[in-house]
C-alpha positions in Angstrom: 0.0 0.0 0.0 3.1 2.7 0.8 4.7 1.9 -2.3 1.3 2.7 -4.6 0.9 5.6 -2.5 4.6 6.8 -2.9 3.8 5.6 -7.0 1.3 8.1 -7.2 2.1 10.8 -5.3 5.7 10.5 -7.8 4.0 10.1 -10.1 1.8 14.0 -9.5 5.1 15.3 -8.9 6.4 14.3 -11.8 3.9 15.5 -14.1 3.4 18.7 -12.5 7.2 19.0 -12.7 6.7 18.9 -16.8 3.8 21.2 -16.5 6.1 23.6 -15.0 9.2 23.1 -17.6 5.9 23.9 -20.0 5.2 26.4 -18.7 8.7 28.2 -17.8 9.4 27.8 -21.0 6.4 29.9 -22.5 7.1 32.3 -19.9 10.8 32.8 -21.5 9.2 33.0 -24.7 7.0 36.1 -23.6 9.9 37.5 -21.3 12.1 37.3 -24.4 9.4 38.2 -27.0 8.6 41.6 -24.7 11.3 42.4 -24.4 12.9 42.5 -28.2 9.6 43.8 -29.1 9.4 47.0 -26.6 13.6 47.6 -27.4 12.8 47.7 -31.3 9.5 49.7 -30.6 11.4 52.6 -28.6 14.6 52.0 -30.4 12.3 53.1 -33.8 11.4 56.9 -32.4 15.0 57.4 -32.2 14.7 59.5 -29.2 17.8 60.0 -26.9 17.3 61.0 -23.5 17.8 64.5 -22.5 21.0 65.2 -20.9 23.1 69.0 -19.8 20.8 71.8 -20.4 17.6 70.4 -21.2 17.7 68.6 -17.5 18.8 72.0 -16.2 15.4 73.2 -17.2 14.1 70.8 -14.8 12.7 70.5 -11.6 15.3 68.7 -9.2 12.9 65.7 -8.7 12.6 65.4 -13.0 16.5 66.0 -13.1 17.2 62.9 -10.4 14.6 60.9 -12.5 16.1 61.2 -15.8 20.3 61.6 -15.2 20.6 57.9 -14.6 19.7 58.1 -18.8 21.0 61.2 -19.3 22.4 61.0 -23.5 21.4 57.5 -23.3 18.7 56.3 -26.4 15.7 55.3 -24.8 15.2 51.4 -25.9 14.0 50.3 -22.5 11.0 50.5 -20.7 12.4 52.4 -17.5 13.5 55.3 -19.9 9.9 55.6 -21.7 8.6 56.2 -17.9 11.1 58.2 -16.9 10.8 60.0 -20.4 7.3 60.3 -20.1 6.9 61.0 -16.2 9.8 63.7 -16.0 10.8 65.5 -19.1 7.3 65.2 -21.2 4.9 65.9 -18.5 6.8 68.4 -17.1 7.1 70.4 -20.1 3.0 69.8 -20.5 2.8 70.9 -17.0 4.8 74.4 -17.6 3.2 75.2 -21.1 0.2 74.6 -19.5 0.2 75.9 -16.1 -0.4 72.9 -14.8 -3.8 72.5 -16.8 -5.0 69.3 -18.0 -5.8 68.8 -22.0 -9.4 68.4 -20.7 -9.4 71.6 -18.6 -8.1 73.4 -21.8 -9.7 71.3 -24.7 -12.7 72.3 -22.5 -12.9 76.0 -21.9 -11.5 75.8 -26.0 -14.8 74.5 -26.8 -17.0 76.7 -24.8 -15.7 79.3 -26.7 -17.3 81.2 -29.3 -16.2 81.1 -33.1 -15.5 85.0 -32.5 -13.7 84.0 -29.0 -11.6 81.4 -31.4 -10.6 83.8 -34.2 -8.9 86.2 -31.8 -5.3 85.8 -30.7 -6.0 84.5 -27.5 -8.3 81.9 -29.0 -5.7 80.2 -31.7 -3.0 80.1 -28.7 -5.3 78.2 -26.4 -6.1 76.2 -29.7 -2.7 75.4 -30.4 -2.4 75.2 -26.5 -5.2 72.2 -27.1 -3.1 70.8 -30.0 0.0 70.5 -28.1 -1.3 69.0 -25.1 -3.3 66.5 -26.7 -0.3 65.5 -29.1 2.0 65.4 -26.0 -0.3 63.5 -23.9 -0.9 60.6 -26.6 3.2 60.3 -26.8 3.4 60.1 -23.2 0.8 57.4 -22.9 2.0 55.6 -25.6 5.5 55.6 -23.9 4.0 54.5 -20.6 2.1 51.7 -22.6 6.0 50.3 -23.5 7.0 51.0 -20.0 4.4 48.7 -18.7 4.8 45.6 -21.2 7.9 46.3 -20.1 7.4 45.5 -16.5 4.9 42.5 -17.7 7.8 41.2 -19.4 9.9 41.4 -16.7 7.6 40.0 -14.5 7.5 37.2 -16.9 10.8 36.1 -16.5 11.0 36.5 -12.7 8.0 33.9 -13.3 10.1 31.6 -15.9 12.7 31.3 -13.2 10.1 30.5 -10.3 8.7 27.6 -13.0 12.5 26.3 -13.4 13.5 26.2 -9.9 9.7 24.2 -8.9 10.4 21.8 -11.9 13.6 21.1 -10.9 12.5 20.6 -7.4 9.6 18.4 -8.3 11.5 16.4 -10.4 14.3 15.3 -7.7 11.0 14.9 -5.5 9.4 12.7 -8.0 12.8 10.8 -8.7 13.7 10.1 -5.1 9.9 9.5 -4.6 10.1 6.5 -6.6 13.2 5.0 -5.7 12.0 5.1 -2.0 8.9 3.4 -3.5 11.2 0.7 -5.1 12.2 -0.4 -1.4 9.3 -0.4 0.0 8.1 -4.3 0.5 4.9 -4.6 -2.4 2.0 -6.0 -0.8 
């Protein structure tokens, strides 16, 4: 009776040891796939991180942010956050007064066609234009920054799978060698 018992129990541990080589191993594939993918993505806008006087411009907390990827081209998802949190957002912020596109794309709309023709009309239009335009970048960059992290989180996940096979299959191995002493019957 020990011996089936040990057999089966083995046997569980050996099967969900290949469950987990399965699935470490689609886990690498997406770690590996998210990661080529958001590096050829980013690498494609060409943009280089800002570095000397355009950090200067800064507030200190957007300057600490960004000078770990100071002249650096921004191919990884830490830079598009940092790109997007720190130097985009901050320069929305300052053209903006610290006005939303909605607060602005609003009180453009309630205005008047007259109100629209006037000077001060076409710069809050253009003021719209801007912040609309910068906030789609910046949420497209923070889009790579967080397949980023999923893929990252992938492979912390891949090597979880790897060790647990492993595990289960010395388990499972020794499981049924202690089986093979046990007396059948």
């Amino acid at each position: 009776m020990r011996a089936t018992l040990d057999k089966l129990i083995s046997a569980g541990g050996l099967i969900l040891a290949v469950g987990l080589l399965i699935a470490g191993g689609l886990l690498t594939y997406a770690y590996t796939y998210i990661g080529n993918e958001v590096e050829a993505q980013l690498s494609a806008q060409d943009i280089t991180m800002p570095e000397g006087a355009a950090l200067e411009k800064l507030s200190p907390a957007d300057q600490e942010a960004l000078k770990p990827f100071a002249g650096s081209p921004m191919d990884t998802g830490p830079e598009a956050k940092a790109y997007a949190d720190h130097y985009i957002k901050a320069h929305l912020d300052a053209m903006s007064g610290g006005r939303t596109y909605s607060e602005v794309s609003g009180e453009y709309v309630a205005m008047t066609p007259e109100q629209k023709a006037t000077p001060e009309g076409q710069k809050l239009g253009e003021l719209r234009i801007s912040l609309f335009q910068g906030n789609t970048l910046r949420g497209l960059l923070l889009y790579g920054a967080a397949f980023a992290t999923m893929g990252t989180i992938a492979g912390y996940a891949a090597i979880a799978a790897f060790v647990g096979a492993v595990l289960l299959l010395i388990l499972g191995i020794l499981g049924l060698l202690h089986a093979r002493r046990q007396p059948q019957g």
